[in-house]
Structures are given as structure tokens and as C-alpha cells.
C-alpha positions as a printed Julia matrix, in Angstrom:
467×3 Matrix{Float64}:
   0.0     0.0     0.0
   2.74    2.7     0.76
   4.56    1.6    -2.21
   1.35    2.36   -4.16
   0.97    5.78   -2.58
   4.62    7.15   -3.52
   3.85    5.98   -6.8
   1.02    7.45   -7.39
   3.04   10.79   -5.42
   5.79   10.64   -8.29
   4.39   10.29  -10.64
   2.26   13.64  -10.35
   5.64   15.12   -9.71
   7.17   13.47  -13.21
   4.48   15.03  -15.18
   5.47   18.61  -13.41
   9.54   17.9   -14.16
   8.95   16.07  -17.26
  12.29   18.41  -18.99
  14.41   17.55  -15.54
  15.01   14.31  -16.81
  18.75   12.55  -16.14
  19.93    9.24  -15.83
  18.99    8.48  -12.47
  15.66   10.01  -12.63
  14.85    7.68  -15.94
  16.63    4.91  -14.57
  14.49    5.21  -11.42
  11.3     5.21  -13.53
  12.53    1.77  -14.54
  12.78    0.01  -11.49
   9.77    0.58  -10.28
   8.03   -1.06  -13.26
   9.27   -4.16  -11.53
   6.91   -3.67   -8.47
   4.18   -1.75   -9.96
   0.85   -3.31  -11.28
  -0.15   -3.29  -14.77
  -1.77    0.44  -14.74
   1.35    1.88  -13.12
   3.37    0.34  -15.49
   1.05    1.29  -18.61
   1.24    5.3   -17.13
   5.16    5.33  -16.35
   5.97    3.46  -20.03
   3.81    7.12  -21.09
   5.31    9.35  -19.11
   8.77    7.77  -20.18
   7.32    8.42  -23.83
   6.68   11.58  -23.19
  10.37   12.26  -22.29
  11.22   11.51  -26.39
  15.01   11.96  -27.25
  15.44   12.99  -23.26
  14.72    9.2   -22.68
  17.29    7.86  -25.68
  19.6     5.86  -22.8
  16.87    3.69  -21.44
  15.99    2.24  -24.72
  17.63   -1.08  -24.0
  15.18   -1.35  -20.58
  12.06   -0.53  -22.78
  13.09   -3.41  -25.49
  13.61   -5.86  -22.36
  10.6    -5.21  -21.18
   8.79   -5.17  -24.6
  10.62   -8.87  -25.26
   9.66  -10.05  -21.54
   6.79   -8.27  -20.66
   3.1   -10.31  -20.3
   0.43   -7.41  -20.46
   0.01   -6.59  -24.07
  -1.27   -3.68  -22.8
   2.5    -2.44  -21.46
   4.06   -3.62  -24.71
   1.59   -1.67  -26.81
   2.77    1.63  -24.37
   6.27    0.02  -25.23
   6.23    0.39  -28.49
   4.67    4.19  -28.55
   7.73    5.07  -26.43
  10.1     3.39  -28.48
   8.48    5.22  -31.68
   8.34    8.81  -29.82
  12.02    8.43  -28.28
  13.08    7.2   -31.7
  16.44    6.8   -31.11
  19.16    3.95  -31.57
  17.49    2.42  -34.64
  20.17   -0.17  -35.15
  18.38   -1.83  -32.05
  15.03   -0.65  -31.75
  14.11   -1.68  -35.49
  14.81   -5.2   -34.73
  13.08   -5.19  -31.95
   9.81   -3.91  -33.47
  10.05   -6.33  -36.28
  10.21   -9.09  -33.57
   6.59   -7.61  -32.45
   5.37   -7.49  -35.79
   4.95  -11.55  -35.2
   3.47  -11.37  -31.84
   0.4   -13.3   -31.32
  -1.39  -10.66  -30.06
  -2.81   -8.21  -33.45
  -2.49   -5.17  -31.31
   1.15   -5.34  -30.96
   1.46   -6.33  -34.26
  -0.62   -3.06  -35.67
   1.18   -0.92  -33.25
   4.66   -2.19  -34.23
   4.08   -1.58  -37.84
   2.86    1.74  -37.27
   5.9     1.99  -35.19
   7.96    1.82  -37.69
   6.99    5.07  -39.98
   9.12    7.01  -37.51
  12.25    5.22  -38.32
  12.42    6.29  -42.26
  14.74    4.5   -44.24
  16.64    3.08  -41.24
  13.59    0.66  -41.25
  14.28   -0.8   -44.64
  15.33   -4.36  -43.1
  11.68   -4.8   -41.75
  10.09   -4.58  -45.47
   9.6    -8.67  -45.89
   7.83   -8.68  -42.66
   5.97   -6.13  -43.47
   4.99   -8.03  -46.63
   4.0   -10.6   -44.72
   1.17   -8.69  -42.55
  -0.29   -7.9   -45.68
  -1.33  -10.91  -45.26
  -2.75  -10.47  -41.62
  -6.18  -11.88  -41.08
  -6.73   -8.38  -39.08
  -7.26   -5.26  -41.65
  -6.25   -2.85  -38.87
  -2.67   -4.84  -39.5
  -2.75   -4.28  -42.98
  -3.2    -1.07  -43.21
  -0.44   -0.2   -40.97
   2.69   -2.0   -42.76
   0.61   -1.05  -46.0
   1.13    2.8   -44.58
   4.66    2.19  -43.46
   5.85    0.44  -47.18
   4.23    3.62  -48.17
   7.12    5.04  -46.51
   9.97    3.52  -47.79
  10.06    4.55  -51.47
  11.53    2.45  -53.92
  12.82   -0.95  -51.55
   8.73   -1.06  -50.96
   8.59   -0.89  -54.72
  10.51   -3.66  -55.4
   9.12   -5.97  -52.87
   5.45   -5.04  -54.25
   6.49   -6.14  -57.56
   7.95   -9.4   -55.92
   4.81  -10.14  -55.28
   2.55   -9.0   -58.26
   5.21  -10.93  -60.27
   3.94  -14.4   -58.25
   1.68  -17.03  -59.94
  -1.31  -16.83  -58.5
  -1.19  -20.48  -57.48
   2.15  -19.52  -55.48
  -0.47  -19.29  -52.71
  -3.51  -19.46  -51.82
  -4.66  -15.84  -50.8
  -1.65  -14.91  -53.54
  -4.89  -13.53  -55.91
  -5.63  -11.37  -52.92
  -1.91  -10.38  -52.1
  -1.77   -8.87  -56.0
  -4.58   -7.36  -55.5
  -3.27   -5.21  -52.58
   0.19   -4.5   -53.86
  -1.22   -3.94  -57.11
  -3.56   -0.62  -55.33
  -0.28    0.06  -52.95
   2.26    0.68  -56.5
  -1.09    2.9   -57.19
  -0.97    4.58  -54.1
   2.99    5.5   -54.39
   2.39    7.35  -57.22
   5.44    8.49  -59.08
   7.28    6.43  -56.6
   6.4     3.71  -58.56
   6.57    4.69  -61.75
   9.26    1.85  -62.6
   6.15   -0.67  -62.04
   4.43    0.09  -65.34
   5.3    -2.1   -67.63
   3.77   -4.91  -64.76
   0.93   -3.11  -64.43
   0.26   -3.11  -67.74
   0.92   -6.52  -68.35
  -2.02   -6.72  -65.7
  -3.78   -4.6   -67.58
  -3.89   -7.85  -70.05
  -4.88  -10.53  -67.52
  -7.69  -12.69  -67.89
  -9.35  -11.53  -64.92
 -10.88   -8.14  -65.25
 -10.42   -7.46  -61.55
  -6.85   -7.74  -62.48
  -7.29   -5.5   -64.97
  -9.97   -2.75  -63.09
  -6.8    -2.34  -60.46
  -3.85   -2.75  -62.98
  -5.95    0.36  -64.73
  -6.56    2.56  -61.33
  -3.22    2.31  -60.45
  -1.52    3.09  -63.42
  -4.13    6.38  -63.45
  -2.86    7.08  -60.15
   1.23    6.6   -61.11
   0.25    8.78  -64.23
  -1.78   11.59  -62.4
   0.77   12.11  -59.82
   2.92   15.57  -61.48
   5.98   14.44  -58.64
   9.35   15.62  -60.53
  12.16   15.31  -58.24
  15.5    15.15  -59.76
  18.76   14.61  -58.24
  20.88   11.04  -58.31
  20.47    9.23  -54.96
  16.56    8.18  -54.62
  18.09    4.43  -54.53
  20.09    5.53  -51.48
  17.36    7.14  -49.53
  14.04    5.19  -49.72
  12.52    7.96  -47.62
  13.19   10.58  -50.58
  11.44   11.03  -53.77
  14.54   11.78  -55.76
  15.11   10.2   -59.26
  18.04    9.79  -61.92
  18.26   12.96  -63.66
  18.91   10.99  -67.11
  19.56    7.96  -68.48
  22.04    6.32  -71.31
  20.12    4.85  -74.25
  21.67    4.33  -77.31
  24.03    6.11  -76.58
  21.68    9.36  -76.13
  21.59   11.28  -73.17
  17.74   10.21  -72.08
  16.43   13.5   -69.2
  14.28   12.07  -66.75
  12.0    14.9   -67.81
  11.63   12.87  -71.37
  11.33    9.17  -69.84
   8.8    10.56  -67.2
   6.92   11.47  -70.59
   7.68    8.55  -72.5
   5.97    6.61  -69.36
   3.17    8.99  -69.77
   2.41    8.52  -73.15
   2.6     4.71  -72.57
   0.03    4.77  -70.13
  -2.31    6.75  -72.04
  -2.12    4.42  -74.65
  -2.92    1.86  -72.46
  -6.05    3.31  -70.95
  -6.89    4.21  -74.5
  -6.61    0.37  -75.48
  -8.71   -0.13  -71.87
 -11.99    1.97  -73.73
 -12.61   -0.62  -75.39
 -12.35   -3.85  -72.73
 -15.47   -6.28  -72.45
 -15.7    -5.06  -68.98
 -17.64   -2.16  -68.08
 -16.1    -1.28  -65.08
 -12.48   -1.43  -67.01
 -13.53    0.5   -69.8
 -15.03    3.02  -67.34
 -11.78    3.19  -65.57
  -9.66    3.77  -68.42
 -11.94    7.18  -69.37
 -11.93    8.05  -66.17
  -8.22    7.75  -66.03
  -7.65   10.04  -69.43
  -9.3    12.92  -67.72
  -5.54   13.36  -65.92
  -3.98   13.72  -69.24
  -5.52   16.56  -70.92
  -4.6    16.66  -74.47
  -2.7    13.59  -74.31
  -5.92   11.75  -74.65
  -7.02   13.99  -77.73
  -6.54   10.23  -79.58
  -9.64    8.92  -77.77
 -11.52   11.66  -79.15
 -14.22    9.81  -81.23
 -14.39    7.08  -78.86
 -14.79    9.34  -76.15
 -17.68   11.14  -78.51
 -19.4     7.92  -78.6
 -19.66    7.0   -75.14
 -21.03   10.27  -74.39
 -23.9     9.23  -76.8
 -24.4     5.8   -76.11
 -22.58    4.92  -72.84
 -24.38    4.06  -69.23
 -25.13    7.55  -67.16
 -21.8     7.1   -65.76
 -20.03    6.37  -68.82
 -21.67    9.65  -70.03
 -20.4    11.58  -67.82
 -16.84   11.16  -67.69
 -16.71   10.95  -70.88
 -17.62   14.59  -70.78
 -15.19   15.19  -67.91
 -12.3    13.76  -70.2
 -13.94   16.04  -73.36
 -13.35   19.28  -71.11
 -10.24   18.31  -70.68
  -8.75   17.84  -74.07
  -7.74   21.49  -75.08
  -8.47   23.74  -77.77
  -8.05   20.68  -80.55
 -11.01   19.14  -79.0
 -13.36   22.39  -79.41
 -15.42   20.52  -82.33
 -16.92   18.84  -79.69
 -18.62   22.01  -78.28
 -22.28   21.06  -80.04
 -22.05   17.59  -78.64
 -21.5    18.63  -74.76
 -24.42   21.19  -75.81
 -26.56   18.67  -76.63
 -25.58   16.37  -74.12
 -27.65   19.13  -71.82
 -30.26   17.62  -72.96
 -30.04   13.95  -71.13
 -32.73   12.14  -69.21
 -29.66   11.49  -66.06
 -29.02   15.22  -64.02
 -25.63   14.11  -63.41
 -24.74   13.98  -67.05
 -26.57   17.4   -68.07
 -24.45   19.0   -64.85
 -21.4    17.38  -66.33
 -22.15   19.24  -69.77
 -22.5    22.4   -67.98
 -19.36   22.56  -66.52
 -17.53   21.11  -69.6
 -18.9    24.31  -71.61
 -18.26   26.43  -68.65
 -14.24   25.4   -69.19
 -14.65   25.91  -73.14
 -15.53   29.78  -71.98
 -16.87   32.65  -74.86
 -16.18   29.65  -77.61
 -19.52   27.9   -76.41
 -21.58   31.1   -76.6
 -22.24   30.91  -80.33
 -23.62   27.43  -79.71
 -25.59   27.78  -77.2
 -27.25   31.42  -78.92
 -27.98   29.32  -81.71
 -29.68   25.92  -79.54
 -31.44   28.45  -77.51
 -33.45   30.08  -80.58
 -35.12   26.84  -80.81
 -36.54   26.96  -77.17
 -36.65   23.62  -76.59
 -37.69   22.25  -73.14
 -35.32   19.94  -73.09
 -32.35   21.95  -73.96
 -33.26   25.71  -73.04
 -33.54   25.2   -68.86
 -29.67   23.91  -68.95
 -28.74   26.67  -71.69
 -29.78   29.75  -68.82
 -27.55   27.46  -66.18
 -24.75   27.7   -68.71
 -25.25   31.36  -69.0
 -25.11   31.54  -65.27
 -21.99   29.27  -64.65
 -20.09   30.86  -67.64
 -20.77   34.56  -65.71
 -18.94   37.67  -67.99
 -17.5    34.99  -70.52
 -21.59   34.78  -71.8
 -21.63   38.54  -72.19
 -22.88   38.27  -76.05
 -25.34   36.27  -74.44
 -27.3    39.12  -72.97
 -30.06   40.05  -75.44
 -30.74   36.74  -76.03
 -31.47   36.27  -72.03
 -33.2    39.05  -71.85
 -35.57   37.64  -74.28
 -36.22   35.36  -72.39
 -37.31   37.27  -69.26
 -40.84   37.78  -70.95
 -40.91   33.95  -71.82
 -44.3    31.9   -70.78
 -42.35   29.32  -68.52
 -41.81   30.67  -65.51
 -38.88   29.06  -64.6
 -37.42   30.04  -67.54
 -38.08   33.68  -66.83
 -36.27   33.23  -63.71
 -33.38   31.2   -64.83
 -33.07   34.19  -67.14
 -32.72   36.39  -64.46
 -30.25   34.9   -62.39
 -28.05   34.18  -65.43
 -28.39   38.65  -66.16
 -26.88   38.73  -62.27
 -24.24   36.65  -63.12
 -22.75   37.73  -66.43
 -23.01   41.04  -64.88
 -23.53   43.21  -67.56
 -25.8    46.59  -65.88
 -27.05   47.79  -68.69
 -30.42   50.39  -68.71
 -32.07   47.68  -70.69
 -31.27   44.53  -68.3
 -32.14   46.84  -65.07
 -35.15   48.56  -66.38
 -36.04   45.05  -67.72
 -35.65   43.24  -63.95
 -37.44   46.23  -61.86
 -40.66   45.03  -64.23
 -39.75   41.5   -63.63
 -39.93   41.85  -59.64
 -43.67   42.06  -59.89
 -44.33   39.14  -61.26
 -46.51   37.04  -59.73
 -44.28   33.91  -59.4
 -42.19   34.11  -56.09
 -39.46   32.19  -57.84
 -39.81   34.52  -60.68
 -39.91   38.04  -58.44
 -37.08   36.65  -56.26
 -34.75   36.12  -58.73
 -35.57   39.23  -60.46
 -34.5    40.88  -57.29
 -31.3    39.19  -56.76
 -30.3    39.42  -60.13
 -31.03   43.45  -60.12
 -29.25   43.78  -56.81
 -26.12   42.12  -58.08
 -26.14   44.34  -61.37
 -26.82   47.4   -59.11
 -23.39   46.57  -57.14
 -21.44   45.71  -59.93
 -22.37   49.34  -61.52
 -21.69   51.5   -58.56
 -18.27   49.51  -58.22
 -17.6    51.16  -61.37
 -18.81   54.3   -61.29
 -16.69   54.7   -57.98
 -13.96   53.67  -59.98
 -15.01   55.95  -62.35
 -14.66   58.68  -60.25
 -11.97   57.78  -58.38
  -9.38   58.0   -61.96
């Protein structure tokens, strides 16, 4: 009982002299976990924690007691000292990769995790960590998958190990592909050497192969990393890469292989538009919306699922339209008609793909509108709206419009005079009639709209004045 009681004294006092630590005082802290029960031990293995690089010389007693210790609840405080003191890796590594094979999952997830703070000097523990990929606990797996997201390049290679494997090497091996195949994704440039097995992947029989081979080489593509100095091999925990190559005895930049990779994976995902799966092919168009003009090749295929493909297919094939530059602007009329689909997530799609082709959709949509057709004129008026001062030759068109027999079209025509902001005597005089309507929707609208074009003029006159 007394020994409890000066514990429990002390250790208030450690938490008030928590910088006054010296050998003696740590050392101190130590024995006592040899009398103490399991909560005493659990809150002096934090308080040591709390000590970090102060508490470097006891880091042999902490891996003694993390290698003899019974409570898994201790170890687990163990092992969040160890990774906050983070000090002497040449003998704290090993012994967290020991606890990555402790029975107990806890340890094992909080040894993995452990690890992150180590960097590179935790290279060795990469097979292990393959291993608990394999973990029947997820909360496992997701921790050595986060630390190999660490470690650059050796991860890399040990991924690949493993993507390379038949898939009657074992028999969750279909499984293990599957996961390294989403973690060379997840790396991103990091992994950029992985391509060419990815897109062997991309070939496989099984289009779940395929589906991830495709999402991660979007991801490896997408990711605009350019480091650039000699040494990434050296320092896993670096994203540095070759700054050329020899081939052929040409000087190769890294600049120009990074786009050579590039252009191979487009053509890949290009190939992918066309896979029996729909869930592959929807992938791959997905994917060329990273690539801007790159994907300009796709252009008629693209066209044609915009036309024909499911909802979803629709709209990212508009996404990846928007996306292909001024040599794609041919395909303004199509996104304009595409306003006119049955799915709302499609038409919005449309809108914002015109909204990125700017003034050059006007014409278009001046010359749809004229036709007032209720499937087509509603989204035309949103367009207006989203495209703001870029629809400026819009204007008398719109304000057409305000005296139109639909309702909602009158006030869709108002809100898209507020927000190409053009205060002209005809647009205000035009909205001050418009607020009496009798609609609310209508009169509301009206009144924003006038309000807005009412700010936006005395901004300039003030400026006006103020030259």
C-alpha cells in the first residue's frame, strides 16, 4: 500500500519535471516497473514516452521489457515510447520487427505503425511487413501497408515481388496482387518503374486484375511528382530520381522518360476503352481525364460513349472532353446537346464542360437556344449563369427570355443577367418590371439578379470617379 501511494506521489511530480530528466531520474522510472501493477506500469511506459530523445539511454530497458513483458497492454505503451524516443534504430528496429509476429494483433498493428518514424533506417523490416499484408486483421494491414508507403523504392521492389507471383504460389496470392497492385497505385510516381507490370495486368484474364492494374496506373500517371537529383536508390525515404539515363548512346532526361511513361500509359487506358468489362472500360476514361490533351486520340471514342454509354459512362466521358484542349473544341455542339439527357448528373457534367470551353460555347448555345426547346433551353440559362462575364454576347438573347411563358425560364433568365453582370439600362429597367411578377421564384430572382447588377455598376462608377 505505501509503495502504491509514492507511486502514485511521483508520478504527479514526473508530469510537473517532465524536462528535468537525467539518468537516475529515468533509470528510477525503470525500477519501479518491476513492483508496480499493470496500470502503473502502462502510465510510467507514457510518461517515459513523453520524455522523447530525453529518454534515448533507457531504450535497451524498454526493449527488455517489450521482449519479456506479459500485459500486451504495457508492450503496446512500449512500443509508442520506443516510436516517440526514436532513437538507436540499429536496435530498436529489430526489436519492433520481432513484435510485428506477436500473437497478439495489437502489438502487431502498433509495431508496424511503429515503424513510420524510423524512415529509411527501417528498410530491413520490409519482408515482414509483406507478410502482414497478409494479416487476417485489416487494422494490420493497413499499418505495414502505410509504413511500405514510406519507404520509397525498396517497398517498390518488394510489391512487384509479389505482383510478379503465380497466382497459385499461394492461396490468398490472388488477394496479395490485388493489394500491392492498389499500394504501387498509391505511391504514385514512386512507382513509376512498375508500369510495364501493371500493364501486363492490364492484359490478364481476370478483369479485376485489370480494373486495379488500370486505377493504379491512373494514379502513377496523375501524380505531377518531378524530383531530380541522383540518390533516390540511397534514400528510400526521398522522392529523388536519376536525372537521365544512357540509351543508345543518347543522353535520355528524366523529364523525357517521365513522358515517355506517360504517353505509354495513355495508350494503355486508351486500349482499356474498349475492354469487355464495363467497369475497365469506365476506368480507363476516367483515367484520361488526368492527361488533358494527351488523350485527344480517344476523341471519337470518347464522342461515342457520351452518346451511347451508361449515365456514368456519359459523364466522364464529358469530364475527359473538357479536358482535351483547344483541338477538341469541335466537340462544343455535342456537350451542348448532351444538356439535354434524361440522367441530371450527365446534363451537370455538360455544364461545366462548356463552362471550361468559356466565350467559344456562346455561339452554340445562342444558336440551340433560338429553338426553345424544353429539353435543352432550362440547362442553356444554367450555362449562361456558370459561364458569368464569358456569356456577355449572351445578354439580349437572355433578356428575351425574361418575358418567356415558362416561368422558370423567366427566372433562370434572371439569375443568369446577375451573373454575367452586364448593368445595362435595358437589363435593369427590364428586372425592376420582372420583380412584380406574380411567381415568387420569378420576383425573387428578379431581385437578386437586379441587386447584383446594381453593385457591380456602382463599383464602377466609384472607380469611375476615383481616376
Amino acid at each position: 500500500m505505501i509503495n502504491k501511494i509514492f507511486l502514485s506521489i511521483f508520478l504527479v511530480l514526473l508530469i510537473n519535471n517532465v524536462n528535468a530528466a537525467d539518468y537516475s531520474y529515468v533509470k528510477n522510472r525503470i525500477a519501479m516497473l518491476s513492483e508496480a501493477d499493470e496500470k502503473t506500469r502502462v502510465t510510467i511506459v507514457q510518461e517515459l514516452g513523453r520524455l522523447s530523445s530525453n529518454a534515448n539511454l533507457i531504450i535497451p530497458d524498454l526493449i527488455s521489457i517489450l521482449e519479456n513483458e506479459d500485459s500486451h497492454k504495457v508492450k503496446m505503451e512500449v512500443i509508442r515510447a520506443l516510436e516517440r524516443i526514436g532513437g538507436q534504430a540499429n536496435t530498436t528496429v529489430p526489436a519492433l520487427i520481432k513484435a510485428l509476429s506477436d500473437e497478439n494483433w495489437e502489438i502487431r498493428w502498433s509495431a508496424a505503425g511503429a515503424l513510420i518514424s524510423f524512415g529509411k533506417k527501417s528498410a530491413m523490416a520490409v519482408p515482414e511487413l509483406i507478410v502482414l499484408l497478409r494479416d487476417p486483421e485489416e487494422y494490420v494491414q493497413n499499418a505495414a501497408l502505410a509504413t511500405l508507403g514510406k519507404m520509397g523504392p525498396i517497398s517498390v521492389a518488394a510489391m512487384m515481388d509479389e505482383v510478379v507471383k503465380p497466382l497459385d504460389y499461394a492461396d490468398d496470392q490472388f488477394k496479395m496482387r490485388i493489394v500491392c497492385i492498389r499500394s504501387l497505385g498509391a505511391l504514385g510516381a514512386k512507382a513509376m518503374i512498375s508500369v510495364p507490370l501493371l500493364i501486363e495486368n492490364t492484359e490478364h484474364e481476370n478483369p479485376l486484375l485489370r480494373l486495379e492494374a488500370a486505377l493504379a496506373l491512373r494514379k502513377i500517371g496523375g501524380d505531377d511528382s518531378m524530383p531530380g537529383e541522383i540518390g533516390w536508390l540511397a534514400e528510400p525515404d526521398e522522392m529523388v530520381w536519376p536525372k537521365g539515363s544512357q540509351i543508345e548512346g543518347n543522353f535520355l532526361m528524366f523529364a523525357e522518360a517521365k513522358q515517355m511513361v506517360l504517353i505509354t500509359i495513355v495508350n494503355t487506358l486508351l486500349k482499356l476503352t474498349m475492354d469487355p468489362d464495363l467497369q475497365v472500360q469506365y476506368a480507363a476514361v476516367k483515367g484520361l481525364a488526368n492527361f488533358g490533351n494527351k488523350a485527344l486520340p480517344a476523341k471519337d471514342k470518347l464522342i461515342n460513349a457520351m452518346n451511347r454509354g451508361t449515365p456514368e459512362m456519359r459523364r466522364v466521358a464529358i469530364d475527359v472532353l473538357a479536358n482535351l484542349g483547344e483541338e477538341a473544341d469541335d466537340v462544343i455542339p455535342d456537350l451542348v446537346s448532351a444538356l439535354a439527357d434524361f440522367d441530371a448528373n450527365v446534363q451537370w457534367a455538360a455544364i461545366q464542360a462548356l463552362r471550361k470551353k468559356g466565350k467559344k460555347s456562346v455561339p452554340e448555345l445562342i444558336y440551340m437556344l433560338e429553338y426553345d426547346d424544353d429539353s435543352l433551353t432550362p440547362n442553356i440559362l444554367r450555362t449562361f449563369s456558370e459561364l458569368g462575364p464569358n456569356a456577355i454576347a449572351a445578354v439580349d438573347n437572355v433578356l428575351i427570355m425574361l418575358q418567356h411563358s415558362n416561368a422558370d425560364y423567366r427566372a433562370l433568365a434572371a439569375e443568369a443577367l446577375g451573373e454575367i453582370g452586364e448593368p445595362s439600362e435595358i437589363a435593369i429597367k427590364s428586372l425592376n418590371i420582372l420583380k412584380q411578377d406574380k411567381n415568387e421564384y420569378v420576383s425573387s430572382s428578379a431581385e437578386w439578379a437586379l441587386n447584383e447588377l446594381e453593385r457591380i455598376k456602382d463599383i464602377r462608377e466609384n472607380n469611375t470617379n476615383e481616376e
